[in-house]
LUMLUMDREN-2810 file (N, C-alpha, C; in Angstrom, 1 decimal):
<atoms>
<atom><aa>X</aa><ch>A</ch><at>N</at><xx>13.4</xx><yy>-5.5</yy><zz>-3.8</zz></atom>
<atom><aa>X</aa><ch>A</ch><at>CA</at><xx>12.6</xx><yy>-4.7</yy><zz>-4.6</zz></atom>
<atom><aa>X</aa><ch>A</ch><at>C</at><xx>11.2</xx><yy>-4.3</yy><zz>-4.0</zz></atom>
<atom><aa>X</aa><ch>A</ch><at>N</at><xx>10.7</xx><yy>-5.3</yy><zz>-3.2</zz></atom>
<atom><aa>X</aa><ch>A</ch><at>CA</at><xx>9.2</xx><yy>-4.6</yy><zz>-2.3</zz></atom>
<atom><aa>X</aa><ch>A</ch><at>C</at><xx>9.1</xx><yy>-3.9</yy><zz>-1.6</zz></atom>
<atom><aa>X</aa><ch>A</ch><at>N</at><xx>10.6</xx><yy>-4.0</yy><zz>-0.9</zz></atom>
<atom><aa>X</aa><ch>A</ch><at>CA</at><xx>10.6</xx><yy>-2.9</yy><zz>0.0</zz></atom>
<atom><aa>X</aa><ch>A</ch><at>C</at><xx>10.9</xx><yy>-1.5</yy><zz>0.0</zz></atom>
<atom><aa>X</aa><ch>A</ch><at>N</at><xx>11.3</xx><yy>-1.0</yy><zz>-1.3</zz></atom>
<atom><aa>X</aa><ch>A</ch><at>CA</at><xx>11.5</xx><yy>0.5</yy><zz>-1.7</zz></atom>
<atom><aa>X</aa><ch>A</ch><at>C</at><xx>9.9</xx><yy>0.9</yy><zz>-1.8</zz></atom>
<atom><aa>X</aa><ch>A</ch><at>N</at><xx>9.0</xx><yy>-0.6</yy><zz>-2.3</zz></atom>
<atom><aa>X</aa><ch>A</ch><at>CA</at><xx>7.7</xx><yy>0.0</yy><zz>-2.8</zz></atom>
<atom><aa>X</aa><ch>A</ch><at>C</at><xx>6.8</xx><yy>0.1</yy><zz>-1.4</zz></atom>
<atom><aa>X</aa><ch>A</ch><at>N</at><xx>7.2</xx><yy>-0.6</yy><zz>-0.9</zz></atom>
<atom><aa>X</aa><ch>A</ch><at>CA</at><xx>6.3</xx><yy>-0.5</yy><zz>0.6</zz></atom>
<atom><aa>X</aa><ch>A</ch><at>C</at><xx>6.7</xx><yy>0.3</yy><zz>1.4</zz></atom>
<atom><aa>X</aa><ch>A</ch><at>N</at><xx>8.3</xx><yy>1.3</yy><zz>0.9</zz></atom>
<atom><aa>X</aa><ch>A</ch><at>CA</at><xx>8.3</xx><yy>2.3</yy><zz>1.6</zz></atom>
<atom><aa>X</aa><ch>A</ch><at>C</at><xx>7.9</xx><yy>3.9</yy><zz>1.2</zz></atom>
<atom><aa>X</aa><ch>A</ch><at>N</at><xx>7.7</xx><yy>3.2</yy><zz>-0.3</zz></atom>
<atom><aa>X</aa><ch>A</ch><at>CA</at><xx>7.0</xx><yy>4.8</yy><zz>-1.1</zz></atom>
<atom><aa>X</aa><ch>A</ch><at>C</at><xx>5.5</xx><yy>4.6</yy><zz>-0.6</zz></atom>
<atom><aa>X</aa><ch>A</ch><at>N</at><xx>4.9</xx><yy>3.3</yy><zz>-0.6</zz></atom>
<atom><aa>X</aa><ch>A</ch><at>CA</at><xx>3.3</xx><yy>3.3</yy><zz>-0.1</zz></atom>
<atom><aa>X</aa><ch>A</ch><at>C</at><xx>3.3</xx><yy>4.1</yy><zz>1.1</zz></atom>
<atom><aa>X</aa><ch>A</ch><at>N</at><xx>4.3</xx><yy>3.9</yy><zz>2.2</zz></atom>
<atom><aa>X</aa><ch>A</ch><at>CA</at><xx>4.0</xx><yy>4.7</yy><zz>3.6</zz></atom>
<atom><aa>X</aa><ch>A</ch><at>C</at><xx>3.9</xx><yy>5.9</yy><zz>3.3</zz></atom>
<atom><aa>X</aa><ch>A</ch><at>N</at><xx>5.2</xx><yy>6.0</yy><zz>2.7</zz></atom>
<atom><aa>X</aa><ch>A</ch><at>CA</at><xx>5.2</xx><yy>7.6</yy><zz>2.6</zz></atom>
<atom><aa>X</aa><ch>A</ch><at>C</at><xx>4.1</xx><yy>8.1</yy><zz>2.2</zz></atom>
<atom><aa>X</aa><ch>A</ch><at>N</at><xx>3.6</xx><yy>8.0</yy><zz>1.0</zz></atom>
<atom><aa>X</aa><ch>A</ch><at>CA</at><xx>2.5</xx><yy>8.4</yy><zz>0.7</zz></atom>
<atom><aa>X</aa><ch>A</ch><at>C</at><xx>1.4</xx><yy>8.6</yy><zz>1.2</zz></atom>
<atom><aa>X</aa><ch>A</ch><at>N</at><xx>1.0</xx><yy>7.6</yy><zz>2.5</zz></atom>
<atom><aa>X</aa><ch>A</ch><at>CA</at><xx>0.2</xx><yy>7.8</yy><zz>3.2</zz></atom>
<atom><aa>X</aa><ch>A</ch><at>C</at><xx>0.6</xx><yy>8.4</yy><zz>4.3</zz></atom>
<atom><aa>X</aa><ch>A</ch><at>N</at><xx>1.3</xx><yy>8.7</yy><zz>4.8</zz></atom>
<atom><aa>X</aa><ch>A</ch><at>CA</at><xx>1.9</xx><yy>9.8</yy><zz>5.6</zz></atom>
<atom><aa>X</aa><ch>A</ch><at>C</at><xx>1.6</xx><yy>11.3</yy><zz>5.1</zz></atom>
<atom><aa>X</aa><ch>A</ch><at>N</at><xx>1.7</xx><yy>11.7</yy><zz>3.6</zz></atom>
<atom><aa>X</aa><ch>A</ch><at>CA</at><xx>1.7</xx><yy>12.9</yy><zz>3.1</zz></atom>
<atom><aa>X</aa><ch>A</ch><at>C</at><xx>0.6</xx><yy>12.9</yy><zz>2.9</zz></atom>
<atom><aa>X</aa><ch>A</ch><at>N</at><xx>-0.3</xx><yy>11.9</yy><zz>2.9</zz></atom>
<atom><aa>X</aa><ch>A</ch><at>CA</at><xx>-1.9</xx><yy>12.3</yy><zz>2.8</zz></atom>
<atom><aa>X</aa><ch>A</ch><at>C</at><xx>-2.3</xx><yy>12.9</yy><zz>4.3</zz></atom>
<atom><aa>X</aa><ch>A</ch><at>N</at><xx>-1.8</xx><yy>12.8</yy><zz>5.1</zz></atom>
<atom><aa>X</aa><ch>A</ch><at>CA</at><xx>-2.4</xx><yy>12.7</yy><zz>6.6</zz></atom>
<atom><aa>X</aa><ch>A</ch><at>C</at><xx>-3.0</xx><yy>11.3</yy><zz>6.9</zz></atom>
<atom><aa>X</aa><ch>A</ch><at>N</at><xx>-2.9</xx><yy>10.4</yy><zz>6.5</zz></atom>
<atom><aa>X</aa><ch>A</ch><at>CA</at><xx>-3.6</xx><yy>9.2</yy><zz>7.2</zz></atom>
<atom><aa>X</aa><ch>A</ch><at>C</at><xx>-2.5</xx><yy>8.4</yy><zz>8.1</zz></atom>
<atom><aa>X</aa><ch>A</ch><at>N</at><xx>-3.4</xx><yy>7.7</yy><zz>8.8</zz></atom>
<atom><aa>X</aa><ch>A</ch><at>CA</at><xx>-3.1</xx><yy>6.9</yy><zz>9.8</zz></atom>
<atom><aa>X</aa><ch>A</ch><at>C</at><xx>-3.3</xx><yy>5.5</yy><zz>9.1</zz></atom>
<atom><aa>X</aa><ch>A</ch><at>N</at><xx>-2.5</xx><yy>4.4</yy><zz>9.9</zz></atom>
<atom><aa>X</aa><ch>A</ch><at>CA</at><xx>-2.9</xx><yy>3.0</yy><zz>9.2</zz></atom>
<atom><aa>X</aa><ch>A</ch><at>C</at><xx>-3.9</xx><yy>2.6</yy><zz>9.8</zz></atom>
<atom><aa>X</aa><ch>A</ch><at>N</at><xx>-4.8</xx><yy>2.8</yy><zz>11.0</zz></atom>
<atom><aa>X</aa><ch>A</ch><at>CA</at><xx>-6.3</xx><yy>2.3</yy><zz>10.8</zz></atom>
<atom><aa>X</aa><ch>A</ch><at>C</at><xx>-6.9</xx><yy>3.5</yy><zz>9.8</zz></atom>
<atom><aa>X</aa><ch>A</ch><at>N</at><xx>-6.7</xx><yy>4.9</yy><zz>9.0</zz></atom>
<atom><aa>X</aa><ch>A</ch><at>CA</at><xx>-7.2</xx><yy>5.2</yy><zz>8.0</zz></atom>
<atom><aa>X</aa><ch>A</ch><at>C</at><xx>-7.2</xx><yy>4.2</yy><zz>6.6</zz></atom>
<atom><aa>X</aa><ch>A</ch><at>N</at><xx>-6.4</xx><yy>3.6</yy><zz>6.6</zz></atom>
<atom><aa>X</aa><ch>A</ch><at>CA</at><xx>-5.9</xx><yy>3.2</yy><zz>5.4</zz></atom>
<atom><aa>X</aa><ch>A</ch><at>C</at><xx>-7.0</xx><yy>1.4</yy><zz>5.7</zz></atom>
<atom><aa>X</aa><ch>A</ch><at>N</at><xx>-6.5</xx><yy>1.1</yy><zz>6.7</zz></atom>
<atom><aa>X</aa><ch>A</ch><at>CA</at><xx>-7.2</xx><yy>-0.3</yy><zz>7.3</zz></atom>
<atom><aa>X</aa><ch>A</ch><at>C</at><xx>-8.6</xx><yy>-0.6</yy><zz>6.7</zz></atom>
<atom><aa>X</aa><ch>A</ch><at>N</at><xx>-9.7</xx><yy>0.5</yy><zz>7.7</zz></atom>
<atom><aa>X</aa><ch>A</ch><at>CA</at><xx>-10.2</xx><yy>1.5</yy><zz>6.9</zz></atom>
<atom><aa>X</aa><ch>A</ch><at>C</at><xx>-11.0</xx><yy>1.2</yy><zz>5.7</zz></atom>
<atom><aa>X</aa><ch>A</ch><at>N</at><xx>-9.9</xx><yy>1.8</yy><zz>4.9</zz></atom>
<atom><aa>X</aa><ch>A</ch><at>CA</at><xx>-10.1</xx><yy>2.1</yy><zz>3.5</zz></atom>
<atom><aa>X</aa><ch>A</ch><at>C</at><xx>-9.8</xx><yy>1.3</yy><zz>2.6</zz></atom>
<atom><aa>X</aa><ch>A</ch><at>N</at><xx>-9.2</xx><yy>-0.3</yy><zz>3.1</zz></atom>
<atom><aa>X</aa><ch>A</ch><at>CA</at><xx>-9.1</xx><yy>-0.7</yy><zz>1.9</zz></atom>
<atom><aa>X</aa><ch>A</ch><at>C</at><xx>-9.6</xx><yy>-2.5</yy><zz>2.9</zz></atom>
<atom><aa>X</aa><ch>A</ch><at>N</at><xx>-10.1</xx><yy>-2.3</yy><zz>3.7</zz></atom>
<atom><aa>X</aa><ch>A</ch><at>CA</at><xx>-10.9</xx><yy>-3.8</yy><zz>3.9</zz></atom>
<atom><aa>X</aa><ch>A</ch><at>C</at><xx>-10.3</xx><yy>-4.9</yy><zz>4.9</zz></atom>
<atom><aa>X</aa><ch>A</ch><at>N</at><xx>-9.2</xx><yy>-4.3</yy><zz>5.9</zz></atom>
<atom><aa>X</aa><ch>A</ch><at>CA</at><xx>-8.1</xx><yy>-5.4</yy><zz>6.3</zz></atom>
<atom><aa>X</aa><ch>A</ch><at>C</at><xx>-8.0</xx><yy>-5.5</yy><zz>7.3</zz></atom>
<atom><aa>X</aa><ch>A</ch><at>N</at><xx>-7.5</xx><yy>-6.1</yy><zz>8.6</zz></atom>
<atom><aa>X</aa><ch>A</ch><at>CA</at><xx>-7.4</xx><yy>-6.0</yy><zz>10.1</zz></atom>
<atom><aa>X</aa><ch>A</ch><at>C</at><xx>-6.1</xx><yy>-5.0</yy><zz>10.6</zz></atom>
<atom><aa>X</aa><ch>A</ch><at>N</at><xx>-5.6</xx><yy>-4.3</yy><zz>11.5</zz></atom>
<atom><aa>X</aa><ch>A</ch><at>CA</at><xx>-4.9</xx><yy>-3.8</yy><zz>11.5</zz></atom>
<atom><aa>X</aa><ch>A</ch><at>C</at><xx>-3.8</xx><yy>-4.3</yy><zz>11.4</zz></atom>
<atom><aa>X</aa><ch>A</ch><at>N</at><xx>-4.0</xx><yy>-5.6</yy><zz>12.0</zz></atom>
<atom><aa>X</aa><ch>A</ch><at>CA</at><xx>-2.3</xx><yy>-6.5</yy><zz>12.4</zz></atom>
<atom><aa>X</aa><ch>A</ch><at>C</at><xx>-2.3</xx><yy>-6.8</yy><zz>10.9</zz></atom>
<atom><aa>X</aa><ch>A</ch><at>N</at><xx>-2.7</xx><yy>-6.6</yy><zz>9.8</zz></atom>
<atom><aa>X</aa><ch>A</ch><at>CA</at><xx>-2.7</xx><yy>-7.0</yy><zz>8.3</zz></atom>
<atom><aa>X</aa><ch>A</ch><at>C</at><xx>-1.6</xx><yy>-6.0</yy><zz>7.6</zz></atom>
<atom><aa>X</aa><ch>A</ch><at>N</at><xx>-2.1</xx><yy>-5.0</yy><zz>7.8</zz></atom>
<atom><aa>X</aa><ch>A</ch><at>CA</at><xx>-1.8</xx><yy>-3.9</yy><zz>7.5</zz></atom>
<atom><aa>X</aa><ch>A</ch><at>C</at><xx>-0.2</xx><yy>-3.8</yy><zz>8.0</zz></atom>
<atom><aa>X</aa><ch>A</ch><at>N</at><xx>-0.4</xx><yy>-3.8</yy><zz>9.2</zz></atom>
<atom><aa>X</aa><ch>A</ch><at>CA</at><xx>1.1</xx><yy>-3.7</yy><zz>10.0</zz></atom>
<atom><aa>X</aa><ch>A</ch><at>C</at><xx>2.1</xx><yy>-4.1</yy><zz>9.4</zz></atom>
<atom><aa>X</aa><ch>A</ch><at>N</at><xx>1.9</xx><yy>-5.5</yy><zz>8.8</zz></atom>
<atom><aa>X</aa><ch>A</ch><at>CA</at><xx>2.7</xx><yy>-6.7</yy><zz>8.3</zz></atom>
<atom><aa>X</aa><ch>A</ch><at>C</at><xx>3.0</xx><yy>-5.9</yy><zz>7.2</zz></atom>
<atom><aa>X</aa><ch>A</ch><at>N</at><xx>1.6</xx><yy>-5.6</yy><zz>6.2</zz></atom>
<atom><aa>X</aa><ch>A</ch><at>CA</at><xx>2.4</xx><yy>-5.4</yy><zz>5.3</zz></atom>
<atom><aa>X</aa><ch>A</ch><at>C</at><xx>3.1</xx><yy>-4.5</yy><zz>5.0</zz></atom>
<atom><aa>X</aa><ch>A</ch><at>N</at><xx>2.7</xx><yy>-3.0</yy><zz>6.1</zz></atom>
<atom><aa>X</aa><ch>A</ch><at>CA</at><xx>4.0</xx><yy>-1.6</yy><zz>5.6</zz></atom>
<atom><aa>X</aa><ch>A</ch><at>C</at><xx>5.2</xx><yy>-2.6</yy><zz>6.3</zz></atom>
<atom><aa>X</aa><ch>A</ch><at>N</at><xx>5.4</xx><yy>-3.4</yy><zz>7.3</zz></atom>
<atom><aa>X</aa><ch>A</ch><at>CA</at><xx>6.9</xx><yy>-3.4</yy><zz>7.8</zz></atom>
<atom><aa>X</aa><ch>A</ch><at>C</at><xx>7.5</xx><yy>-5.1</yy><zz>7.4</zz></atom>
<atom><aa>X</aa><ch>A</ch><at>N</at><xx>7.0</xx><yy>-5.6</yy><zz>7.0</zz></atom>
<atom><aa>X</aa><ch>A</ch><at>CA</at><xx>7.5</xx><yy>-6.8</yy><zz>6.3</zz></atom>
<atom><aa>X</aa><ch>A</ch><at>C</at><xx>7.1</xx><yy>-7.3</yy><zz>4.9</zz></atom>
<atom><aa>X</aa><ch>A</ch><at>N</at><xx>6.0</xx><yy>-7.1</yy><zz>4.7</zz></atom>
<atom><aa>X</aa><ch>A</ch><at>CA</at><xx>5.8</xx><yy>-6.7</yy><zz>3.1</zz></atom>
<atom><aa>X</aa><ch>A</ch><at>C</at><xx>5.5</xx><yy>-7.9</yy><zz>2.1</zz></atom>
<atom><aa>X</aa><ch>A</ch><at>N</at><xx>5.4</xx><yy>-8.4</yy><zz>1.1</zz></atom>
<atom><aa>X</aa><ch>A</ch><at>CA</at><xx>5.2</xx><yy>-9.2</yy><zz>0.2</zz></atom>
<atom><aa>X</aa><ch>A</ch><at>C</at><xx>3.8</xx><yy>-9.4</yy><zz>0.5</zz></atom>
<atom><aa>X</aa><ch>A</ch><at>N</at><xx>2.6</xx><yy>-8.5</yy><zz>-0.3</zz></atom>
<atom><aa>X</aa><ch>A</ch><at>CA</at><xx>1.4</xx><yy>-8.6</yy><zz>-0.4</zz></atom>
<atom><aa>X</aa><ch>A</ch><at>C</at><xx>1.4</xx><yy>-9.0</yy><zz>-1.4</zz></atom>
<atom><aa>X</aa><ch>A</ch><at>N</at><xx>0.6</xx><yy>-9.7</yy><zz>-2.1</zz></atom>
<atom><aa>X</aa><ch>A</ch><at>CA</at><xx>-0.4</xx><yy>-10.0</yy><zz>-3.3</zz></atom>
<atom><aa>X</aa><ch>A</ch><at>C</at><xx>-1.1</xx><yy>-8.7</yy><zz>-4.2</zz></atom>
<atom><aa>X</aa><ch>A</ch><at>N</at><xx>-0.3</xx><yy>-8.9</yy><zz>-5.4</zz></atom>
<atom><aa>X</aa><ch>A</ch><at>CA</at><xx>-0.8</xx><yy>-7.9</yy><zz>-6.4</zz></atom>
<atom><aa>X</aa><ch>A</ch><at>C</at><xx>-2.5</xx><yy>-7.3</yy><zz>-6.3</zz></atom>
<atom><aa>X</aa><ch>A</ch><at>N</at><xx>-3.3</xx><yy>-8.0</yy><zz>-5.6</zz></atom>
<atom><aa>X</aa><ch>A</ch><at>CA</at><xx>-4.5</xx><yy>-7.3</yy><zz>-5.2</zz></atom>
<atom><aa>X</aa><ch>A</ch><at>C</at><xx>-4.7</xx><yy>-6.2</yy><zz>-4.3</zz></atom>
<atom><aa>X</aa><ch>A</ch><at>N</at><xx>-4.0</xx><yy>-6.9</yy><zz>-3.3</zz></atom>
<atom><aa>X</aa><ch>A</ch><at>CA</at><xx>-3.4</xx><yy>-6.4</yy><zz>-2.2</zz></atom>
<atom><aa>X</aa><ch>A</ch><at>C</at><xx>-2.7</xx><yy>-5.1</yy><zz>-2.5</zz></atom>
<atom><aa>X</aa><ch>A</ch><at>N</at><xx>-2.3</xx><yy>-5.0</yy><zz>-3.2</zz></atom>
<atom><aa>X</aa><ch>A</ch><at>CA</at><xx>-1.2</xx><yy>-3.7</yy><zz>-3.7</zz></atom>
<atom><aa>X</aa><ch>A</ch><at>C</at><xx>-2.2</xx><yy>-2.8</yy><zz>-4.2</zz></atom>
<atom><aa>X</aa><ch>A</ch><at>N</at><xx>-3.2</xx><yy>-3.4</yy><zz>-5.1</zz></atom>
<atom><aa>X</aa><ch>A</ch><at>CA</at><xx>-4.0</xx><yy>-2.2</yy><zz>-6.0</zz></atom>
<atom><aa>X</aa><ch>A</ch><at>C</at><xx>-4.8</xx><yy>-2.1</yy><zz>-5.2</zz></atom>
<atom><aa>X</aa><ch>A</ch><at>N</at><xx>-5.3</xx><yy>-2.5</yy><zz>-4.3</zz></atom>
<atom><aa>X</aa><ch>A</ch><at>CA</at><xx>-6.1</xx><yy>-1.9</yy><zz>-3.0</zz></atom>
<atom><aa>X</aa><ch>A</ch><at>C</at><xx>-5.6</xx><yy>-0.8</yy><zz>-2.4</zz></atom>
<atom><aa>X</aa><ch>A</ch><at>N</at><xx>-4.4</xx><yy>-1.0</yy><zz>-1.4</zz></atom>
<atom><aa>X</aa><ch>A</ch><at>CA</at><xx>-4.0</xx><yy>-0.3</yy><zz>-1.2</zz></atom>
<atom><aa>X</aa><ch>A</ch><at>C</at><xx>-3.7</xx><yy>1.2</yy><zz>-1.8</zz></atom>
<atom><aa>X</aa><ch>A</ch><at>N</at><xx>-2.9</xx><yy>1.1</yy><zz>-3.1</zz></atom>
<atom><aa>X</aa><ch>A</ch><at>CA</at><xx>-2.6</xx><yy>2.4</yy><zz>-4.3</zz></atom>
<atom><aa>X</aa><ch>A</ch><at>C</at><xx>-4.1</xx><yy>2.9</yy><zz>-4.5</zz></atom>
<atom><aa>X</aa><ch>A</ch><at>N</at><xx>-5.6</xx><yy>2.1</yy><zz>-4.2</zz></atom>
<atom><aa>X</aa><ch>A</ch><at>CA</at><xx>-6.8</xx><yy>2.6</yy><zz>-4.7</zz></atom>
<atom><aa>X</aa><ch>A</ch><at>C</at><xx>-6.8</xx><yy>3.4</yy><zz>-3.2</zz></atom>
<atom><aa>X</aa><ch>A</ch><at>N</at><xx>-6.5</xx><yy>3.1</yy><zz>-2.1</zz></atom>
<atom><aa>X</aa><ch>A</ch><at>CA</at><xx>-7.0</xx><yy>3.5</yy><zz>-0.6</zz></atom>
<atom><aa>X</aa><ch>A</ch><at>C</at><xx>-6.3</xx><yy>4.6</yy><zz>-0.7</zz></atom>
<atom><aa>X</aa><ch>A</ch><at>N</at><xx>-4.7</xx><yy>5.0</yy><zz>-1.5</zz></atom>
<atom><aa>X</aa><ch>A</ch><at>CA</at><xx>-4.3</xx><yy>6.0</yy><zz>-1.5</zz></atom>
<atom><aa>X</aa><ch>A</ch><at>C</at><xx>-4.6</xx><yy>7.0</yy><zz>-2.1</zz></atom>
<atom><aa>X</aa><ch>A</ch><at>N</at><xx>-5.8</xx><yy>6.6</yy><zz>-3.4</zz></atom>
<atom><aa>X</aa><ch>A</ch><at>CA</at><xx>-6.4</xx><yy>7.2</yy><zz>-4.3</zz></atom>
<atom><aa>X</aa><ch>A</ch><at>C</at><xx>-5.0</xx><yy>8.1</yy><zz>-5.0</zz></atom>
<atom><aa>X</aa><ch>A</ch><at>N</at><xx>-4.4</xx><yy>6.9</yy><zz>-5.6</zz></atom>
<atom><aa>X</aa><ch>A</ch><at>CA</at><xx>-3.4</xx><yy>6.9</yy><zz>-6.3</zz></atom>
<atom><aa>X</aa><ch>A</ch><at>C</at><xx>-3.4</xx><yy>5.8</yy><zz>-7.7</zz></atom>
<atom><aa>X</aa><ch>A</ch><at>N</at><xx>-2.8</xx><yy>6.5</yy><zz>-8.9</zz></atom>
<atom><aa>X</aa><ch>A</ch><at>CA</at><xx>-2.5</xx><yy>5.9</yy><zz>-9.6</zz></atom>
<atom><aa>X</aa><ch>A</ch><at>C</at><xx>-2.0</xx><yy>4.5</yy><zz>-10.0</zz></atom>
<atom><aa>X</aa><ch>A</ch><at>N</at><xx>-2.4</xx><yy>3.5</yy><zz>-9.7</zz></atom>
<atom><aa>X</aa><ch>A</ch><at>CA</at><xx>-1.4</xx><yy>2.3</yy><zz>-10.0</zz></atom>
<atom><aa>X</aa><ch>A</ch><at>C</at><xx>-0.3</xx><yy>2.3</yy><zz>-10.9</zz></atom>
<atom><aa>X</aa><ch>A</ch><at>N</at><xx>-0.7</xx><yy>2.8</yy><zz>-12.0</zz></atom>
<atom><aa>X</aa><ch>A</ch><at>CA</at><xx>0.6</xx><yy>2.6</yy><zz>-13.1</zz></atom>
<atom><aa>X</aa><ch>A</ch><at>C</at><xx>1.7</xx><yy>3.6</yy><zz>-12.6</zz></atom>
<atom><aa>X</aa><ch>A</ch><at>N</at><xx>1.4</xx><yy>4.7</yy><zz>-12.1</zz></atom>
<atom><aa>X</aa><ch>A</ch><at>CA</at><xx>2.1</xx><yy>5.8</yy><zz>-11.5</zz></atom>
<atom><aa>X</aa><ch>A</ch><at>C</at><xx>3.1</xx><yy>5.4</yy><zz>-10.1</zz></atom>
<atom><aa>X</aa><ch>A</ch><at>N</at><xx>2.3</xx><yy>4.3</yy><zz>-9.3</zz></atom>
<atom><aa>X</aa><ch>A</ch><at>CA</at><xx>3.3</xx><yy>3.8</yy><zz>-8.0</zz></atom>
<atom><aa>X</aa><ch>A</ch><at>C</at><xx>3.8</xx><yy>2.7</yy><zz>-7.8</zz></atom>
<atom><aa>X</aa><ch>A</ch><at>N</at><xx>3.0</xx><yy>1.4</yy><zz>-8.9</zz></atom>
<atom><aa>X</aa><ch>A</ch><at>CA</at><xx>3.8</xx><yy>0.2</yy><zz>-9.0</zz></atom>
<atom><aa>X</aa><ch>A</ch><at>C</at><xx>4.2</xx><yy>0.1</yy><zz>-10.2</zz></atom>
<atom><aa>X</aa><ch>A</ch><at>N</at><xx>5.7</xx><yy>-0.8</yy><zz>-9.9</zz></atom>
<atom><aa>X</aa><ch>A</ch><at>CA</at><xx>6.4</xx><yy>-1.1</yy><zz>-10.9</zz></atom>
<atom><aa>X</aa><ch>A</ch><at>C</at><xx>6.1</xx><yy>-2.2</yy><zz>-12.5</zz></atom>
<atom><aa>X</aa><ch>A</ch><at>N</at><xx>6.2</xx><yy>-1.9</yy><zz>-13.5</zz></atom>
<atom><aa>X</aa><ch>A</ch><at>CA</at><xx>5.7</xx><yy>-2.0</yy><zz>-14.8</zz></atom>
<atom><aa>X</aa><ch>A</ch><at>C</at><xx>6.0</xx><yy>-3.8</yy><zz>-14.3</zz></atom>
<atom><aa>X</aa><ch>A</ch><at>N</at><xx>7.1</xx><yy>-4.0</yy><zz>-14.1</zz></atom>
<atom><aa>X</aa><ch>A</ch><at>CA</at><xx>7.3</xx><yy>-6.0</yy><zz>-13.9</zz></atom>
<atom><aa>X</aa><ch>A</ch><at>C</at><xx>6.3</xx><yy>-6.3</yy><zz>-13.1</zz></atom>
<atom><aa>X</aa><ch>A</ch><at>N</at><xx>5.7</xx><yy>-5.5</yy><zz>-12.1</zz></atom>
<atom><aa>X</aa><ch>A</ch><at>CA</at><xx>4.4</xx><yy>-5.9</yy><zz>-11.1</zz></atom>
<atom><aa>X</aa><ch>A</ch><at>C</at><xx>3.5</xx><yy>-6.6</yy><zz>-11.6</zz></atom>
<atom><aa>X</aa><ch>A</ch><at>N</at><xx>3.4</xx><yy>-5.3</yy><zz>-12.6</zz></atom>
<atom><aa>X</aa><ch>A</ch><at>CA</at><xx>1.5</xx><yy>-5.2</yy><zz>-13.2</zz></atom>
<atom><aa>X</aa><ch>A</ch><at>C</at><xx>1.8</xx><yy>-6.3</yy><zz>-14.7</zz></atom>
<atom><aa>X</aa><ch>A</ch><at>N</at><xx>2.7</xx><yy>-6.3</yy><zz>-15.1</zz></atom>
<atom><aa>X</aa><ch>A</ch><at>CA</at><xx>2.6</xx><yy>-7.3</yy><zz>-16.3</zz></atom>
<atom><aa>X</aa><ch>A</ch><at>C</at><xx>2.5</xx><yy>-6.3</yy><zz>-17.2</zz></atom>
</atoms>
């Protein structure tokens, strides 16, 4: 299940034009952080709404309703 979500997060930042030190960046994290989490994945619900905030994206709109409670 994380991994459909961590591969809509890329995309998404792909279609913005960003790079992952854009994103790195923009939401507080080291690169090798980041890395892990587009390609291996299981971040922490903070972690996620950072991210969907770095993509200046909707949370309820990108993560799944069981996520957020």
């Amino acid at each position: 299940m994380m991994k459909p979500l961590l591969e809509q997060l890329k995309k998404r930042r792909l279609a913005l034009g960003l790079k992952q030190k854009d994103m790195l960046l923009r939401i507080g994290v080291s690169r090798q952080q980041y890395q892990h989490l587009e390609s291996k994945g299981n971040p922490r619900l903070n972690t996620l709404e950072l991210i969907v905030k770095g993509l200046k994206s909707d949370r309820r709109a990108m993560l799944p309703h069981n996520i957020l409670g």
